[in-house]
C-alpha positions in Angstrom: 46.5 -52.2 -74.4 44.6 -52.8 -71.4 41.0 -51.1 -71.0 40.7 -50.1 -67.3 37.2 -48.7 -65.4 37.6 -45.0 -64.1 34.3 -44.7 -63.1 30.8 -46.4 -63.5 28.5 -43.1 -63.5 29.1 -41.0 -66.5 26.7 -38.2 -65.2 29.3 -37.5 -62.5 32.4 -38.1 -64.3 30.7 -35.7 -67.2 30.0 -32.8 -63.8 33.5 -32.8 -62.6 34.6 -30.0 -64.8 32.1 -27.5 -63.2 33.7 -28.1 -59.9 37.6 -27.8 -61.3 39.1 -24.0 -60.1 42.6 -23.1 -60.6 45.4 -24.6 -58.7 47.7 -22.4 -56.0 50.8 -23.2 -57.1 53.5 -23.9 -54.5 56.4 -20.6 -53.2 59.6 -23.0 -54.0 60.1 -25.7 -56.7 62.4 -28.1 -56.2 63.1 -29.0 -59.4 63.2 -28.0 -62.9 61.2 -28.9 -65.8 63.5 -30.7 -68.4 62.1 -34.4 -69.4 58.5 -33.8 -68.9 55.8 -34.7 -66.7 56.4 -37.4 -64.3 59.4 -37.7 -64.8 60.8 -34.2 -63.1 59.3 -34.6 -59.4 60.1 -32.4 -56.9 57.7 -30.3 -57.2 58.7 -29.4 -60.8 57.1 -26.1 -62.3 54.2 -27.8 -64.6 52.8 -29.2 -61.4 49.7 -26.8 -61.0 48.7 -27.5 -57.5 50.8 -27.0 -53.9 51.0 -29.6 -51.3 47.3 -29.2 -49.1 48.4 -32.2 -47.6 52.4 -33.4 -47.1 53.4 -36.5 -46.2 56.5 -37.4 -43.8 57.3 -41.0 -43.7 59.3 -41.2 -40.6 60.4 -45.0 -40.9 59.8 -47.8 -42.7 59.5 -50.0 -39.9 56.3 -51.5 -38.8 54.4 -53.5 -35.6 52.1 -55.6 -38.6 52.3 -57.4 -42.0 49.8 -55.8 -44.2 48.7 -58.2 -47.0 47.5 -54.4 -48.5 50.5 -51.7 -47.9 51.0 -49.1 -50.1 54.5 -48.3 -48.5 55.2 -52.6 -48.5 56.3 -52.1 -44.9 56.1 -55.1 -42.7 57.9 -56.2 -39.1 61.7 -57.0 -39.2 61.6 -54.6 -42.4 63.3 -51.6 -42.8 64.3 -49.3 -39.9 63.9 -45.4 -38.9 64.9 -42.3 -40.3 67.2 -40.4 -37.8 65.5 -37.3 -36.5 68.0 -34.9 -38.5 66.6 -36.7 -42.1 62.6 -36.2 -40.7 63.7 -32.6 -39.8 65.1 -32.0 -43.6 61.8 -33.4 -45.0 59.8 -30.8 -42.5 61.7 -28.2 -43.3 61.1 -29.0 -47.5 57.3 -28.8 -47.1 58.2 -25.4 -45.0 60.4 -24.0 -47.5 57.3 -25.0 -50.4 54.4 -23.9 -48.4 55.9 -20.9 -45.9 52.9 -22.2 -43.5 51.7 -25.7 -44.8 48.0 -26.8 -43.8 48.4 -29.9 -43.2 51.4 -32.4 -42.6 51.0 -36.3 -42.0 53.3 -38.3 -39.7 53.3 -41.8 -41.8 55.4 -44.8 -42.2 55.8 -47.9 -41.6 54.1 -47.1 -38.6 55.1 -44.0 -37.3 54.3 -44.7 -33.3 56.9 -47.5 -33.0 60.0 -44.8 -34.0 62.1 -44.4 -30.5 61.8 -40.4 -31.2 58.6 -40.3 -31.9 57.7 -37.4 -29.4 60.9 -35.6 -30.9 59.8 -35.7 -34.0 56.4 -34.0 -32.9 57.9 -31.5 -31.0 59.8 -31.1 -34.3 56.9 -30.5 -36.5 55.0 -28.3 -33.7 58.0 -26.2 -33.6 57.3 -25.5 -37.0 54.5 -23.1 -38.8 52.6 -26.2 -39.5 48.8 -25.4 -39.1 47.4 -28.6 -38.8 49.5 -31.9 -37.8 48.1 -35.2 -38.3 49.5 -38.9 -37.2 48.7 -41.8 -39.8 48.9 -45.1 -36.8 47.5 -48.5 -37.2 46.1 -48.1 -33.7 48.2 -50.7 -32.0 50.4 -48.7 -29.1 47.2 -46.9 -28.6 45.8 -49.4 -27.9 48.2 -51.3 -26.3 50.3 -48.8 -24.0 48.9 -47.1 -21.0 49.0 -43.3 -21.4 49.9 -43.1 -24.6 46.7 -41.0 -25.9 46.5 -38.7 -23.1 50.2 -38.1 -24.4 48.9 -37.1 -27.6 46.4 -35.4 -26.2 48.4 -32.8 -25.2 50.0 -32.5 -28.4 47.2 -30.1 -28.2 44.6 -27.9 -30.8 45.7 -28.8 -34.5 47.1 -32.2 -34.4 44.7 -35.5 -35.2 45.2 -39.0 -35.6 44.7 -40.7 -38.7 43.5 -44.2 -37.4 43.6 -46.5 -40.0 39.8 -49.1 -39.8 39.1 -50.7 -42.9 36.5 -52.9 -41.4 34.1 -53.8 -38.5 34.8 -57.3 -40.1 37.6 -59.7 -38.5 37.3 -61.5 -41.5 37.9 -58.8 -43.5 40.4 -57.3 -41.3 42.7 -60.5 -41.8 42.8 -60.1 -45.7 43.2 -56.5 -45.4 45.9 -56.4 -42.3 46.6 -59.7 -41.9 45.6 -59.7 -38.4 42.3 -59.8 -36.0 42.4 -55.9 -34.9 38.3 -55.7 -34.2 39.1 -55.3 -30.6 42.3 -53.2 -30.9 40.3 -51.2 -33.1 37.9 -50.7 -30.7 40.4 -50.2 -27.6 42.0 -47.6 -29.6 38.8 -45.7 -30.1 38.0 -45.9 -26.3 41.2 -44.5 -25.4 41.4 -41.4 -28.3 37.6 -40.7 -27.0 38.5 -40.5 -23.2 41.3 -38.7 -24.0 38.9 -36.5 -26.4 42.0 -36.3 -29.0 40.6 -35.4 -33.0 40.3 -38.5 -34.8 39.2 -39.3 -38.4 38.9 -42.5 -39.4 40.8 -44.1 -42.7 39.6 -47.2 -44.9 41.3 -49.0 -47.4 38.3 -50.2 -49.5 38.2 -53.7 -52.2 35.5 -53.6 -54.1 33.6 -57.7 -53.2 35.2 -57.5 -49.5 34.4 -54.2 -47.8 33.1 -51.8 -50.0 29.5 -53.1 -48.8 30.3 -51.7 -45.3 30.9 -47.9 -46.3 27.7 -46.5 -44.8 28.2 -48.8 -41.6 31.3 -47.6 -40.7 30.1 -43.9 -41.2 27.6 -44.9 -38.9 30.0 -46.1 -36.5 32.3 -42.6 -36.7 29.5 -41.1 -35.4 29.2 -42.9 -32.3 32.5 -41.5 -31.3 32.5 -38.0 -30.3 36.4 -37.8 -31.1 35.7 -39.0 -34.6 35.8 -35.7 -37.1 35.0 -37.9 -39.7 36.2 -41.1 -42.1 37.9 -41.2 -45.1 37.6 -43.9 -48.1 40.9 -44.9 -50.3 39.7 -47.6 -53.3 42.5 -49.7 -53.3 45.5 -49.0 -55.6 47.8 -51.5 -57.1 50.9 -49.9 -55.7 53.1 -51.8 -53.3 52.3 -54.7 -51.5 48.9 -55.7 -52.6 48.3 -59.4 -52.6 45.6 -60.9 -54.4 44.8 -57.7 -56.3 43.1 -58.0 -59.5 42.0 -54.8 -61.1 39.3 -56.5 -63.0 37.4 -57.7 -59.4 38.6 -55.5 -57.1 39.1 -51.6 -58.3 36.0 -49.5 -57.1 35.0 -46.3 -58.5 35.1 -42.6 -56.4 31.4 -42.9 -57.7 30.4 -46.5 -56.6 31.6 -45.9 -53.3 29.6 -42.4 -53.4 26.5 -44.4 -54.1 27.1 -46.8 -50.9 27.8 -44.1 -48.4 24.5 -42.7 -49.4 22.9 -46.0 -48.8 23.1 -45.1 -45.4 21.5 -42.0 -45.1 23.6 -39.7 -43.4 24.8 -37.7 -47.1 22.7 -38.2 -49.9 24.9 -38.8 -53.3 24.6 -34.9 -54.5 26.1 -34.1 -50.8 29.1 -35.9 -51.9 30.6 -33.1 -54.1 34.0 -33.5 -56.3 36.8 -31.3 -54.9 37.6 -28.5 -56.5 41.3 -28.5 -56.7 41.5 -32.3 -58.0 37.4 -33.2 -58.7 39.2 -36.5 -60.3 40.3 -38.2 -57.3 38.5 -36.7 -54.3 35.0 -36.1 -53.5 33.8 -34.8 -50.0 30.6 -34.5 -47.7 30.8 -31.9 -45.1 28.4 -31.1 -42.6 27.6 -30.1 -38.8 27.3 -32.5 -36.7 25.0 -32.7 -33.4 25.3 -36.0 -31.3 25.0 -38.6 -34.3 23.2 -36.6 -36.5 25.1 -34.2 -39.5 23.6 -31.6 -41.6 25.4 -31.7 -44.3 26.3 -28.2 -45.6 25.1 -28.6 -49.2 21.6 -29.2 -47.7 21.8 -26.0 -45.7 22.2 -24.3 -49.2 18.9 -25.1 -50.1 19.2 -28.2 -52.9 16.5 -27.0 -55.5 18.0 -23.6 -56.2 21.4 -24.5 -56.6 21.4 -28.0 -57.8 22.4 -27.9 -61.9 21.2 -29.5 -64.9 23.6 -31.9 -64.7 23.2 -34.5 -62.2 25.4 -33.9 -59.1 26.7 -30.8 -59.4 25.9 -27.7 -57.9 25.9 -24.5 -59.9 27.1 -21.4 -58.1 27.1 -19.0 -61.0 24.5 -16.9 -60.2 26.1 -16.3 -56.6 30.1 -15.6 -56.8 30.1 -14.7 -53.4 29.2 -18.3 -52.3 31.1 -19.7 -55.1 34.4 -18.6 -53.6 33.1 -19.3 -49.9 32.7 -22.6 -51.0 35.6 -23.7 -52.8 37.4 -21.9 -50.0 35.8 -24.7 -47.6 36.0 -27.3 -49.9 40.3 -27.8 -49.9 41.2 -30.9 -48.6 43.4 -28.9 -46.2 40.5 -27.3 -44.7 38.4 -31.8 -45.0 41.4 -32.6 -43.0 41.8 -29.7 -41.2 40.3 -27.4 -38.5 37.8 -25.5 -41.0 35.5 -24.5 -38.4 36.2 -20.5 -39.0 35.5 -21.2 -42.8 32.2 -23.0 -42.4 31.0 -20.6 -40.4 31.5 -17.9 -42.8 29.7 -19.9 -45.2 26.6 -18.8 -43.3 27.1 -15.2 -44.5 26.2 -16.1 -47.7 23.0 -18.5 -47.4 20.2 -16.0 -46.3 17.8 -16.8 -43.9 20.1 -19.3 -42.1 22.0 -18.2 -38.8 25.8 -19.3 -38.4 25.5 -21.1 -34.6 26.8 -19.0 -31.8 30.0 -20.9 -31.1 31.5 -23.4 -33.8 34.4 -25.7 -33.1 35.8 -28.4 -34.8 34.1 -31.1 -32.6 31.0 -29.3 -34.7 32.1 -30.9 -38.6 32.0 -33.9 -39.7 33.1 -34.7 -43.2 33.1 -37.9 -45.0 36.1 -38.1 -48.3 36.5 -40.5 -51.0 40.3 -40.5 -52.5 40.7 -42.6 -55.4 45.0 -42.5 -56.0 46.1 -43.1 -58.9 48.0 -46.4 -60.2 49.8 -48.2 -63.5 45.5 -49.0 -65.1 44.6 -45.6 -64.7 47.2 -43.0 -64.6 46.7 -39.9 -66.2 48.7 -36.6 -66.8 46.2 -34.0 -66.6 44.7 -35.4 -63.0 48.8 -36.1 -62.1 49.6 -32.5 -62.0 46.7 -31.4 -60.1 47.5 -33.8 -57.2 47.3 -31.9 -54.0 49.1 -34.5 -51.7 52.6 -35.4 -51.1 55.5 -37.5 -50.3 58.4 -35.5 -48.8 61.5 -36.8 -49.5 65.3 -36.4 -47.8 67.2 -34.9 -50.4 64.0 -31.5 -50.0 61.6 -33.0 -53.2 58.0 -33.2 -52.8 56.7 -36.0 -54.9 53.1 -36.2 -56.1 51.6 -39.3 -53.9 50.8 -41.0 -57.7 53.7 -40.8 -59.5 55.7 -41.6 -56.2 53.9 -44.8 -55.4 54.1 -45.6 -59.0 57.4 -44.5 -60.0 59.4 -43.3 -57.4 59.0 -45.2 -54.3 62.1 -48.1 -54.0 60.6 -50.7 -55.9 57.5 -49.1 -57.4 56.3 -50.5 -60.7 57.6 -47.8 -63.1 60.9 -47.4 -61.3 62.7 -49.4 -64.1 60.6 -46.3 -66.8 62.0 -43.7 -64.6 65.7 -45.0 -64.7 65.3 -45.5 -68.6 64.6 -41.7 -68.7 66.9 -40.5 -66.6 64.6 -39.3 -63.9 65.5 -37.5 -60.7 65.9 -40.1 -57.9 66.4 -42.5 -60.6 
């Protein structure tokens, strides 16, 4: 028995639970309950929460070596599904969702497939609301034209451009590679291209977890940027040098150093409602570099609760639902302007603005996935984002990282039980 930190501020682990709202459940299951949670993925029917974010990993195939990859791509490695397979895996998240939020491109590194632009028409060509493109930045970088190509992709699709650090250094033990200045080219070329962009950081506590409310500063020095989201490293594929004593970082630490820099304040850093274990958003409107974030607009003192952290909307169901509406990760990642505004309805004395788009938010997320130190049933089956796979499963991101993936850690546990996929 190993003992494992889940989190290092017992006010706000002790506050989840007033933020926790029942799951929607998804319109298909894949698979039938028979061995128990996790060993029934697909979505099985004790999984209480639907895919607000599905995941298509087009290849496994990729243009860098990651020293940290989750998916334990690397160049030479792997090769590309054909377009038929992605199209199979689109049309699972359909059949689960009738019209998903939000669906992420994702590899290996999904830009380098030689259908690429098939595969988004593909998911366009689908009831997808909100399509998103999970790149290392490299052939944006790199090739002439390529963002103004995305660009007109058009409304509802956003790339997912992974950062980590303004740090070479850092950048090297994270990526294995200087990408400062691809970074930065990227960014030029997504902003004079003016396509939706929200920044991604993979985040080890003692190298980069310092730089939190830097990089948020940064974001907002982009007008493309929508907003940055933090992942605390897991120990789930390649992930060399981990040592979960030293490196794991808490959804709460991390809370603490984005409010270092000023932009949210911890208590605007709220868990989510459908999974208040892993996730925790900011979300605000944004003018030039500054955000309001939309807790603020509430007015603080009258709805802050005894509990530190949380927010009490009891005496106001109204705004209760208005908010927990707003606060789904599909609507974080998404295009949630329409929601926020009717937030305003509910908050007297404060006037929605006349014309509210997208380029308007700005939201700041902490996901904290979990691993083989600190997995745990009861936040499992609320999991809202997932791995579609080519036989028409949807696989919790957790228990596929951990269990499911080709070579995960409990992979040899899930062939002992006769798993699905096993």
């Amino acid at each position: 028995m190993t003992k494992t930190l889940i989190e290092d501020d017992a006010d706000y682990w002790l506050s989840i639970r007033h933020w926790l709202k029942p799951g929607d459940r998804p319109l298909f299951n894949a698979s039938r309950t028979e061995r128990g949670c996790p060993w029934d993925c697909g979505l099985c029917p004790d999984h209480e929460q639907h895919s607000c974010l599905a995941i298509v990993e087009i290849n496994d195939a990729c243009n860098l070596t990651c020293p940290v990859c989750f998916a334990d791509s690397a160049v030479g490695r792997g090769g590309h599904r054909p377009l038929a397979e992605v199209e199979a895996m689109l049309d699972a998240v359909v059949r689960a969702e009738g019209e998903p939020d939000l669906v992420q491109l994702s590899g290996g590194e999904p830009t380098i497939h030689p259908q690429f632009w098939e595969i988004v028409a593909a998911a366009r060509s689908r009831p997808i609301r909100h399509l998103m493109v999970n790149t290392n930045g490299v052939r944006i970088a790199q090739e002439e034209g390529f963002a103004e190509r995305l660009a007109e992709i058009g409304p509802g699709f956003e790339v997912y451009l992974q950062f980590d650090s303004l740090d070479d250094g850092v950048l090297m033990d994270l990526r294995g590679a200087h990408l400062r200045r691809i970074r930065q080219r990227a960014l030029e070329r997504l902003e004079a291209a003016d396509v939706s962009t929200t920044l991604v950081c993979a985040v080890r506590a003692g190298l980069n977890d310092d730089e939190a409310a830097a990089i948020v500063d940064h974001a907002l020095q982009w007008r493309c940027v929508r907003g940055v989201v933090f992942q605390p490293v897991q120990d789930a594929g390649r992930n060399v040098g981990f040592d979960p004593a030293l490196h794991r970082t808490t959804l709460s630490g991390l809370r603490r150093k984005i409010a270092a820099g000023g932009v949210f304040e911890a208590s605007d850093l709220v868990p989510l409602p459908c999974n208040p274990d892993q996730i925790c958003i900011g979300y605000g409107i944004r003018s030039g570099s500054t955000v309001v974030p939309v807790t603020r607009l509430m007015g603080r003192e009258d709805i802050v609760a005894a509990a530190p952290n949380t927010i009490s909307f009891e005496r106001d169901p109204a705004l209760k639902a208005r908010v927990f509406e707003l606060l789904s990760l599909s609507t974080v990642e998404n295009n949630g302007e329409d929601r926020l505004a009717s937030l305003f309805c509910c908050l007297p004395g404060i006037e929605a603005p006349a014309s509210l788009a997208y380029r308007d938010t700005f939201k700041v997320a902490i996901i904290q996935f979990l691993d083989r130190y600190n997995f745990d049933l009861g936040t499992v089956k609320r999991s809202c984002i997932h791995f579609a796979t080519p036989d028409g499963r949807l696989i919790p991101f957790d228990t596929y990282n951990s269990f499911y993936r080709p070579g995960a850690p409990g992979a040899a546990k899930l062939r002992e039980k006769g798993g699905i996929g096993a």
